[in-house]
C-alpha positions in Angstrom: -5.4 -16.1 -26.3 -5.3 -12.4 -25.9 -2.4 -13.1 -23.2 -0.2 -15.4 -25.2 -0.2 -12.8 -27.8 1.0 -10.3 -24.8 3.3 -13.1 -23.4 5.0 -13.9 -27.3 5.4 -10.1 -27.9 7.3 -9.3 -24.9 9.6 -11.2 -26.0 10.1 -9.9 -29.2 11.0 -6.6 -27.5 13.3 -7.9 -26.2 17.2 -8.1 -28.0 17.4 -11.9 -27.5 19.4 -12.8 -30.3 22.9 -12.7 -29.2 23.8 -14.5 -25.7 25.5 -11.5 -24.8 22.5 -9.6 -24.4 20.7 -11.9 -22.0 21.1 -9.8 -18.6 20.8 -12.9 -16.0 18.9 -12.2 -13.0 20.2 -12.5 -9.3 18.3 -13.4 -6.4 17.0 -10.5 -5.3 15.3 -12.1 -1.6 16.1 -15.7 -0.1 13.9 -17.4 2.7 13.9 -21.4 4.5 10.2 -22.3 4.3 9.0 -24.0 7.4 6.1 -26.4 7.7 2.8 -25.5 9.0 -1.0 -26.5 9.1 -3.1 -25.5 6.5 -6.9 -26.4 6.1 -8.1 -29.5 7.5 -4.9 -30.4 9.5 -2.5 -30.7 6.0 0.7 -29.8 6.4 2.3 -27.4 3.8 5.4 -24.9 3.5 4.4 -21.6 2.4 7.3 -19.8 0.6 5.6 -17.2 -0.7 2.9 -15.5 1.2 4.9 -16.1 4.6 8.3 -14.0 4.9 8.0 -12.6 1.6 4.2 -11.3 0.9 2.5 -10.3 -2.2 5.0 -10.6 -4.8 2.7 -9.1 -7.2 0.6 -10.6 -9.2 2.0 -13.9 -7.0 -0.4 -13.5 -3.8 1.5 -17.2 -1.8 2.3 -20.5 -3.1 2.0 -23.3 -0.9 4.2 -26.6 -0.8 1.2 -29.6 0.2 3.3 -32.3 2.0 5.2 -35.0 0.7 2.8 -36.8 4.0 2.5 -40.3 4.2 -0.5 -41.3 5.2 -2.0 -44.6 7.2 -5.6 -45.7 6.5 -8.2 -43.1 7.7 -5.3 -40.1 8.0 -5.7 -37.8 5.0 -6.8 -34.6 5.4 -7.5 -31.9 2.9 -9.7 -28.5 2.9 -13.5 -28.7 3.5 -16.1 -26.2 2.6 -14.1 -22.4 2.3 -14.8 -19.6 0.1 -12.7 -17.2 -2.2 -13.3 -14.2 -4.6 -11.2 -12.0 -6.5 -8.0 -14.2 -7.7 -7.1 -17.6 -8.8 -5.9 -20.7 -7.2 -3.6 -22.7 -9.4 -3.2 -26.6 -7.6 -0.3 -28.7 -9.3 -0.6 -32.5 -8.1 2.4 -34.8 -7.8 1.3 -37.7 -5.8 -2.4 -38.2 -4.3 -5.6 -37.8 -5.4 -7.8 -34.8 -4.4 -11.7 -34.4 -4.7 -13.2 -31.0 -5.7 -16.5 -29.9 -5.7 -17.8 -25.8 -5.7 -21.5 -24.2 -4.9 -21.7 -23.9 -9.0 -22.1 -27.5 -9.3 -18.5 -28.5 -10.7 -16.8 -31.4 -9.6 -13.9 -33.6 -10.5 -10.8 -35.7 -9.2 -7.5 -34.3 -9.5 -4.8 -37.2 -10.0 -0.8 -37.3 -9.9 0.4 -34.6 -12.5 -3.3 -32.8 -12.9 -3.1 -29.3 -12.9 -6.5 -27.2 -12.2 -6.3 -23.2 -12.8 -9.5 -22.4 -10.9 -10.8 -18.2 -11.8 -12.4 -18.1 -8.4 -13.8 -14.2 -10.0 -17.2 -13.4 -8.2 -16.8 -16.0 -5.8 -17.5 -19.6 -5.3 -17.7 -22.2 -2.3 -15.1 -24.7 -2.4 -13.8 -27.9 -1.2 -10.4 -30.2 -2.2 -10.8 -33.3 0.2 -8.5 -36.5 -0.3 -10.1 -39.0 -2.6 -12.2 -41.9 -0.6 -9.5 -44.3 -2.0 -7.1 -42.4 -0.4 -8.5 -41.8 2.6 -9.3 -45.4 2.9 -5.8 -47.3 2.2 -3.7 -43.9 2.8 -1.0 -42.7 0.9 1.7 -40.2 0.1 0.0 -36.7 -1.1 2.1 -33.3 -2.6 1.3 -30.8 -4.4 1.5 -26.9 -4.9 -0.9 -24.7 -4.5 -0.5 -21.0 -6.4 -2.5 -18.0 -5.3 -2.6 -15.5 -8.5 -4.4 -11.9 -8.2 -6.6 -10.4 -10.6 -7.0 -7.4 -12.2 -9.9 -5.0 -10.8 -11.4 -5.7 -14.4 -11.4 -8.9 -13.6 -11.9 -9.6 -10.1 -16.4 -10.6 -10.3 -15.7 -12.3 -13.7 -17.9 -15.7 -13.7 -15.9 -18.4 -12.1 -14.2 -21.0 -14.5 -12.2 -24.3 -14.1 -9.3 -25.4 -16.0 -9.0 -29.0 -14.7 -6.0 -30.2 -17.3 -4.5 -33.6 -17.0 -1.0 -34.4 -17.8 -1.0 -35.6 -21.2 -1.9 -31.8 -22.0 0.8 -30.3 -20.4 3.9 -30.0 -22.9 6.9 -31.5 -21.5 9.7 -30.7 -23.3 13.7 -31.2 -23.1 16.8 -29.6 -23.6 19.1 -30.4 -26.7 21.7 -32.4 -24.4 18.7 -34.2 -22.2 20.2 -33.1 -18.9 16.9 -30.9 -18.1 13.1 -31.8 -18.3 10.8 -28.8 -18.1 6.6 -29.6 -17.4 5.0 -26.0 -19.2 2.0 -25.4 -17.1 1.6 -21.8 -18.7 3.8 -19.5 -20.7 6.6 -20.7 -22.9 9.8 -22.5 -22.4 12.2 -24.4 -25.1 9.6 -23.7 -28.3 6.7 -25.3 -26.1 3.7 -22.9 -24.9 1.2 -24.0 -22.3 -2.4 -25.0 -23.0 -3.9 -23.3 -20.2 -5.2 -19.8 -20.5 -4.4 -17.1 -17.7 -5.5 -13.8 -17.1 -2.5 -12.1 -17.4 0.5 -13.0 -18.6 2.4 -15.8 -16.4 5.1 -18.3 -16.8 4.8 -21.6 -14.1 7.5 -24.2 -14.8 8.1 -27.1 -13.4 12.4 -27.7 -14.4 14.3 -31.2 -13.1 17.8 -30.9 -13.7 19.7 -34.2 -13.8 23.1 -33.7 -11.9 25.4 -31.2 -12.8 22.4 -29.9 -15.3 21.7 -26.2 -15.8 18.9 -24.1 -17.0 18.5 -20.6 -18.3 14.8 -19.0 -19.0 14.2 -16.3 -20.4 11.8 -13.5 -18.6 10.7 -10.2 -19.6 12.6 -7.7 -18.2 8.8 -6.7 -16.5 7.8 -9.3 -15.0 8.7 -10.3 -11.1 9.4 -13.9 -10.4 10.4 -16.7 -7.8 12.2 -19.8 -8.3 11.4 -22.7 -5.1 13.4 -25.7 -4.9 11.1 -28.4 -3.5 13.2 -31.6 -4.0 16.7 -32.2 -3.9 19.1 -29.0 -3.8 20.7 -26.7 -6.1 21.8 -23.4 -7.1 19.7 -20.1 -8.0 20.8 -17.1 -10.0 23.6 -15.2 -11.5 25.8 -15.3 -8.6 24.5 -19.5 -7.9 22.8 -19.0 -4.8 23.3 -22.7 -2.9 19.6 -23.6 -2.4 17.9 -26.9 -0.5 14.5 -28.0 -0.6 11.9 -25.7 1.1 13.9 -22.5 0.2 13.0 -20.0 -2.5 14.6 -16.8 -4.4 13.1 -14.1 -5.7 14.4 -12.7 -8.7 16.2 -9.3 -9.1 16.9 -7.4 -12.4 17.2 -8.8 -15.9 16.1 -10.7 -18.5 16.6 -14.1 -17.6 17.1 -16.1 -14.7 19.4 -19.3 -14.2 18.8 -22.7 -11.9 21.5 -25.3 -11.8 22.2 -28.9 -10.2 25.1 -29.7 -7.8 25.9 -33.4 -7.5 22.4 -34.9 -7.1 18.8 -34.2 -9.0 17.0 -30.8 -8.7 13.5 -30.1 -9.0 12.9 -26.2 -9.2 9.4 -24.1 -9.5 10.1 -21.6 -11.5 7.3 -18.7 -11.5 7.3 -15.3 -13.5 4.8 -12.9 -14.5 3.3 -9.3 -15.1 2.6 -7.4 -12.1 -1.2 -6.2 -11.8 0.1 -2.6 -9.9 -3.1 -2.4 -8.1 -4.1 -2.1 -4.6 -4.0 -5.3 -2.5 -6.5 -5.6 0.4 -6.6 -9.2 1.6 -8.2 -10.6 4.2 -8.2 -14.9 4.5 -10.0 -15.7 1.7 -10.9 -12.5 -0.3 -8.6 -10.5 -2.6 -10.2 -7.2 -3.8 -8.6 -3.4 -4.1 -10.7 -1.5 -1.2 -11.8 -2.4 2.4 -14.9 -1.7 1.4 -15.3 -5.1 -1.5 -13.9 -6.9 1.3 -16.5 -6.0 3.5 -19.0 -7.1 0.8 -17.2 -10.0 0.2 -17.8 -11.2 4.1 -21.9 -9.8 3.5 -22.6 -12.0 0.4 -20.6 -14.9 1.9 -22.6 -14.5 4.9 -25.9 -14.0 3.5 -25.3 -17.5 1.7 -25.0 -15.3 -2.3 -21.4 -17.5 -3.4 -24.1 -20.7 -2.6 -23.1 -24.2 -0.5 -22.3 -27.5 -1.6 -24.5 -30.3 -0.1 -23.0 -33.1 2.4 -20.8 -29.8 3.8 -21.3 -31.5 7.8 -20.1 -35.0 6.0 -16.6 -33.5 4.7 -15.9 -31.6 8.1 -16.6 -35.2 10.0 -14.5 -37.1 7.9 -11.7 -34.0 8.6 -12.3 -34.1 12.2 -11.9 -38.1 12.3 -9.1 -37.7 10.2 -7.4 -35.7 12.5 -8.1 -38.1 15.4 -6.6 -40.5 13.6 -3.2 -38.5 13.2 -3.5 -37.9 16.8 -3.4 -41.5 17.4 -0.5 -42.8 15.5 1.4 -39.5 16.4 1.3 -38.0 12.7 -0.4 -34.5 14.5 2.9 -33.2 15.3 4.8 -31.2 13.2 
């Protein structure tokens, strides 16, 4: 709640009223994300996190796929820890198994968004679901990695597993653009998942010729990543294909717009932290020293395990094999 409140008032300061105010953003950094494995053998493009690093409080963002998988292929990410930010995983085809050493568990489906506080620390694993590794399938999805505050970085882990019926989805007056509000605000709609500080992750499809301003507090540094279809990004209408991404520059609003086909655009904003960043795999913290504790409690078994650990990591390794097989290892 207390960051909707801060999220609703910087708007307010800001002299919105008259079009001629709005001071659109340009695209301040531009990068071609290239594929890579990730995890169990997944392949993913990493936009952020890659070329451009710690675009603060926005620590990467991965692209998961699209990968078509045959019976017995589907990989995902066995037993890892983390401590000291927040993974953020948006589904758009698949189905992915979670389970942690606190003793949650669920199954994320097409359109399921899960804001995980990782905090203190947990053990965690995201495998495909048996169905899917089964019969196969297509799988994509994002994967977000927010920072927290030092205030906030060994608060108890929490889950927000939210399916798609409560994620607004709301339209613009001529129907030309579709925007999913996983948190902030956009078009009179605000997101029902909480964050620790204030962020704004919209998922925008613009029909043909469509385009779409948003306003962002003149504060708050931002990325916009086209992952289907092309488009343009920016003031200045950066031409932008899938798998490349823009940060934004100056301003108080930022603009994505359609050529002649559909455009789906992750648009990303929010407050930086302006703290030190020591990361190393896994662990986020301010000092060398609580990463170095971070390793010690992980080692010493203190973020816990999940039972069946060696069962996920065989069904990974045969996973792979399989790939291997029908040539789907390559990138």
């Amino acid at each position: 709640m207390l960051q909707k409140i801060r999220y609703l008032a910087s708007f307010l300061l800001l002299p919105q009223m008259s079009s001629s105010s709005v001071i659109d953003r340009p695209v301040l950094a531009f990068e071609t994300s290239h594929q890579q494995r990730e995890g169990g053998g997944f392949l993913v493009r990493r936009p952020i996190g890659g070329h451009i690093r710690n675009l603060d409080p926005f620590l990467m963002l991965d692209h998961m796929g699209p990968s078509d998988y045959g019976p017995g292929e589907a990989v995902g990410a066995p037993d890892h820890p983390h401590r000291g930010f927040e993974t953020v995983t948006y589904l758009i085809d698949g189905e992915m198994r979670h389970q942690d050493s606190a003793g949650n568990s669920g199954l994320l489906k097409p359109g399921w968004v899960q804001w995980m506080t990782a905090g203190s620390g947990v053990v965690h694993s995201e495998m495909p679901s048996d169905e899917i590794l089964k019969n196969g399938g297509r799988s994509e999805g994002f994967q977000l990695w927010v920072n927290l505050p030092k205030r906030d970085k060994m608060t108890k882990p929490r889950y927000q597993d939210t399916p798609p019926e409560r994620i607004p989805v709301v339209k613009t007056e001529d129907g030309r653009v579709t925007v999913k509000v996983i948190a902030g605000e956009s078009l009179g709609a605000t997101a029902t998942i909480e964050t620790r500080i204030p962020i704004l992750y919209l998922d925008v499809h613009l029909s043909p010729g469509a385009s779409f301003t948003q306003p962002v507090p003149a504060n708050y540094r931002g990325f916009a990543y086209v992952w289907r279809g092309s488009g343009f990004l920016g003031k200045e209408r950066r031409p932008a294909n899938m798998g490349q991404v823009g940060t934004m520059g100056d301003g108080t609003a930022f603009t994505v717009s359609a050529g002649d086909e559909e455009c789906r655009v992750l648009l990303l904003a929010g407050e930086p932290i302006g703290e030190p960043v020591v990361q190393h795999g896994p662990f986020v913290m301010n000092t060398r020293e609580e990463i170095q504790q971070a390793f010690a409690d992980y080692q010493s078994g203190k973020l816990g395990q999940i039972e069946g650990s060696d069962e996920r990591y065989e069904k990974t390794r045969k996973a792979r094999e399989a790939q291997k097989k029908s040539g789907k290892s390559d990138l």
